[in-house]
C-alpha positions, 0 to 999 in steps of 0.5 A: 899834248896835241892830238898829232903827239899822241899820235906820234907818241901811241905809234912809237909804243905800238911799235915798241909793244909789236901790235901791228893793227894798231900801228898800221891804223895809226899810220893810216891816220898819219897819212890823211892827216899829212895829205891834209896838209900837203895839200892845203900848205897848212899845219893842222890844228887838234881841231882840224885833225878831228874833222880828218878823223871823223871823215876816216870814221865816217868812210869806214861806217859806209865800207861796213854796210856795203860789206855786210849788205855784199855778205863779206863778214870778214872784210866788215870786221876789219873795218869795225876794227879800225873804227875803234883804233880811231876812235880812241882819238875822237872826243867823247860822244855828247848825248842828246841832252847835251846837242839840244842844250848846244842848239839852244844856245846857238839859237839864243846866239844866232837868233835863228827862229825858223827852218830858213834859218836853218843853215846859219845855224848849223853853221854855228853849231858845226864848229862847236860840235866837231867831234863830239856829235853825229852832224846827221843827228844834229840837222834832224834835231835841229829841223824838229826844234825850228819847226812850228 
């Protein structure tokens, strides 16, 4: 099943079951995802819907520390609960064993040795780990391990 089914599929059951914040959420998800592909004339693949969904996180991260740094506790806790309504549909996070286990390979593949190197590698790895790593975790890990 594509993640765009489940999608579809998750929205009918919340719907049918009444539970109006995870549908509204959902179709928020809809929304970008259709936008996304609307405007590029595509059809969005498991992987690009991923990225959209990521960004989604990521742009809701960002509102809950504004909120919280402004003291408005009540609009971050909405935010935080979308956070998780989307991230039902992201792949499982990967640990730190597992990204420098990724990036060792990706510099056995690229042959990348130093930190001008840098951005081949991340090129390589972006790809691989969409979804499943923080890429800001990923660039520190990747600085330490190309550095001398």
């Amino acid at each position: 099943m594509t993640l765009k089914q489940r999608l579809s599929d998750d929205m009918k059951a919340a719907m049918k079951g009444g539970d109006k914040h995870s549908l509204g959420v959902i179709r928020l998800i809809n929304a970008a995802i259709k936008q996304r592909e609307v405007d590029e004339r595509i059809e969005l693949d498991d992987t690009a819907v991923v990225a959209v969904l990521d960004k989604m996180v990521k742009q809701r991260r960002d509102s809950v520390s504004q909120y919280e740094g402004a003291s408005r506790n009540d609009l971050a806790e909405v935010e935080k609960a979308e956070i998780v309504v989307i991230e039902r549909y992201l792949p499982a996070k990967m640990g730190e064993a597992e990204i420098l286990a990724a990036i060792d390979a990706a510099i056995a593949e690229t042959g990348a040795s130093g930190a001008a190197d840098m951005g081949k590698l991340m090129g390589a790895l972006k790809p691989k780990l969409a979804g499943q790593a923080d890429m800001g975790q990923v660039s520190t890990l990747v600085k330490k391990r190309l550095s001398p």
